[in-house]
N, C-alpha and C positions, 0 to 999 in steps of 0.2 A: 706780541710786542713785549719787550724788556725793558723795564725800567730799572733807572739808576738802583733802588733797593734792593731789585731781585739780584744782582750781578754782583754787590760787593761780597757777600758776606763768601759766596762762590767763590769768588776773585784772591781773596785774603786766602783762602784754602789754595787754591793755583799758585800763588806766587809766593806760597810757604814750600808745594811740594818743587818746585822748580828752581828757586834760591836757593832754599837751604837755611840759615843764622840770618834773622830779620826783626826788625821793628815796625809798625807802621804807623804814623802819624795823619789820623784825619782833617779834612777841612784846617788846612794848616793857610795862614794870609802869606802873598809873598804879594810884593809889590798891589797893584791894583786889582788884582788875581787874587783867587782861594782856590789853592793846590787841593782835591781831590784826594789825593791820596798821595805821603811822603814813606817810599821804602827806603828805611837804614840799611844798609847792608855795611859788612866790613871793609872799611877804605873810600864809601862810596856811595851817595844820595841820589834814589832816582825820583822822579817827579809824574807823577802817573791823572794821566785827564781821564774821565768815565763821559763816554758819549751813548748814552744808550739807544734805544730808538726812538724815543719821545725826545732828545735835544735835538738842536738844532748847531750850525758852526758858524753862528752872529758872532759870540766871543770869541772863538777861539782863536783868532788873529793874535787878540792881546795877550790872551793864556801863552802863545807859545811863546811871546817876549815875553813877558812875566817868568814863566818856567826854565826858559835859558840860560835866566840870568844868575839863576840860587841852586840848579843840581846838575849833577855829572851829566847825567844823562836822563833822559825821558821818553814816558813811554805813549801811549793813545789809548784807550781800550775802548773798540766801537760794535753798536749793536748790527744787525745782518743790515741794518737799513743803509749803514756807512761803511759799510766793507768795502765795497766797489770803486769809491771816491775818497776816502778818507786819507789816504796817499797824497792827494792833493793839496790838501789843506797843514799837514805838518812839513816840516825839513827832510831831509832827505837821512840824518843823523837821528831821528825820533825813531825810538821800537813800534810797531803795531801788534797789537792783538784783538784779534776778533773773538766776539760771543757771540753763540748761537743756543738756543731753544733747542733741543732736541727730548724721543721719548725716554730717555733715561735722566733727564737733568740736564742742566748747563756746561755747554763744552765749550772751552776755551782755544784759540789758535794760534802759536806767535805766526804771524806773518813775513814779520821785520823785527832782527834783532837790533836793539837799539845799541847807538854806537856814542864816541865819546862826542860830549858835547863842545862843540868850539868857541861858543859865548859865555860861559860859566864865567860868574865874577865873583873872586873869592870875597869881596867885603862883603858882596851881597851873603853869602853862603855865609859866612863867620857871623852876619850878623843874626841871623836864627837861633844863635846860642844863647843862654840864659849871662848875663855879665857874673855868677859866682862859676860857671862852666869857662868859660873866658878864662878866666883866673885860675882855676887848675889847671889848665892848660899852662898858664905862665909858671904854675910851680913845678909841672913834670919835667918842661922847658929849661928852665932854670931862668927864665927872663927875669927883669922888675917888677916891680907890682904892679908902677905908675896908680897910686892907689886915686889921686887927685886928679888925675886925665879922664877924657873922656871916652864913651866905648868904644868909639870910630878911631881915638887916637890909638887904645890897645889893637884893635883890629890892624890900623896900619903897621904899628912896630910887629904883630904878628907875623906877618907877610913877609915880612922883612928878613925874620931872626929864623922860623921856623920852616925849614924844608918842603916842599909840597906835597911828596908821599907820607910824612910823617904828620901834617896837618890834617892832611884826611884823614890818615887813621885814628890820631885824637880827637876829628870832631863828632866820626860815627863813635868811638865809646863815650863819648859825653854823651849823646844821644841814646844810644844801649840804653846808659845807667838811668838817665832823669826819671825824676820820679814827680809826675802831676798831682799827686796828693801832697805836696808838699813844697809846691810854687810860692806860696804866700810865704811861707816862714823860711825859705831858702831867702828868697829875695831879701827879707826883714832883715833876715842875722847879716848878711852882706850886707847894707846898708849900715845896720848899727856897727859892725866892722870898722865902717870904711868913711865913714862919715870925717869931712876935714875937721880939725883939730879945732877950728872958730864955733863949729854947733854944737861940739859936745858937752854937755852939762846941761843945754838948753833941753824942753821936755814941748813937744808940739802934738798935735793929733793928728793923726796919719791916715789916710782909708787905704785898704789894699782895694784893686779893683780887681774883681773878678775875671776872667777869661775864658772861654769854655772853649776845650780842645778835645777831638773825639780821642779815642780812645781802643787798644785791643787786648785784651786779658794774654799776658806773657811779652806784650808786645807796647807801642807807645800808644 
């Protein structure tokens, strides 16, 4: 029997030698859902569930709303226990791949290439980005700053001003570049930035709060 531990670190190997140019972001929140695994690719977010033999698919109803709503496309990765059935339980647009135990190590199988997704909602997807990521954006763009609006507001005028294939490709190199060691003080200098023109001078005490997002060396 495979569990979720034995499969990733495997998994991260397989879908570096098969992509190609990747990031990957663990245990990332999307709506009521925690994404599993998020592959940046260039142009393109996939959303990847680990079912290994020890789960069960009580969530995954909600996981695949949840995951449709924020990546291109998505994928399944199931242990031999769900190979058979697992078809069942995603979209007909979800990739599969199968893990198996075998004597040399863990073998992987795409089953189903995953295709584009037709629910993807770009507010949802824009809004994964950090609000100083947002904002380069608006500078490559050439948009406004709207430094006094809100993040939903820049999100919409995004939509708007910026072309589809060129949003993609801006929102995977934002994600390329971030850098997690450096969330707190990104976030701060943005803030101290941007802060409207009635607080500044004012001095308050601030806590950052911490958030802990996994993590892969070379990678997110």
């Amino acid at each position: 029997m495979l569990y979720d531990k034995d499969i990733r670190e495997p998994l991260f190997d397989f879908l570096e030698e098969t992509y190609g140019k990747m990031r990957i972001i663990e245990e990332k929140q999307v709506g009521r859902s925690r994404a599993d695994i998020v592959m940046v690719l260039p142009g393109r977010l996939i959303g990847i569930e680990i079912k290994s033999d020890a789960d069960t698919y009580v969530r995954l109803e909600r996981q695949v709303r949840d995951y449709d709503r924020y990546f291109d496309q998505n994928i399944v990765v199931a242990g031999s226990t769900h190979g058979a059935h697992v078809q069942e339980h995603v979209p007909e647009w979800w990739g599969i791949i199968t893990v198996e135990q075998t004597q040399e190590g863990i073998d992987f199988y795409i089953r189903r290439e995953a295709g584009k997704n037709p629910q993807m909602n770009w507010k949802r997807k824009l809004s994964l980005l950090w609000r100083p990521e947002l904002v380069h954006i608006q500078e490559l763009t050439q948009m406004p700053r709207y430094k006094e609006k809100s993040k939903a507001f820049v999100i919409e005028k995004m939509i708007q001003k910026v072309p589809e294939e060129q949003r993609s490709l801006l929102v995977s190199e934002e994600l390329f570049e971030r850098d997690y060691t450096r969330i707190e003080a990104v976030i701060r200098e943005y803030k101290s930035q941007n802060r409207p023109a009635s607080e500044k001078g004012t001095v308050g005490k601030r806590r950052a709060r911490r958030r802990r997002t996994g993590s892969r060396s070379g990678m997110m």
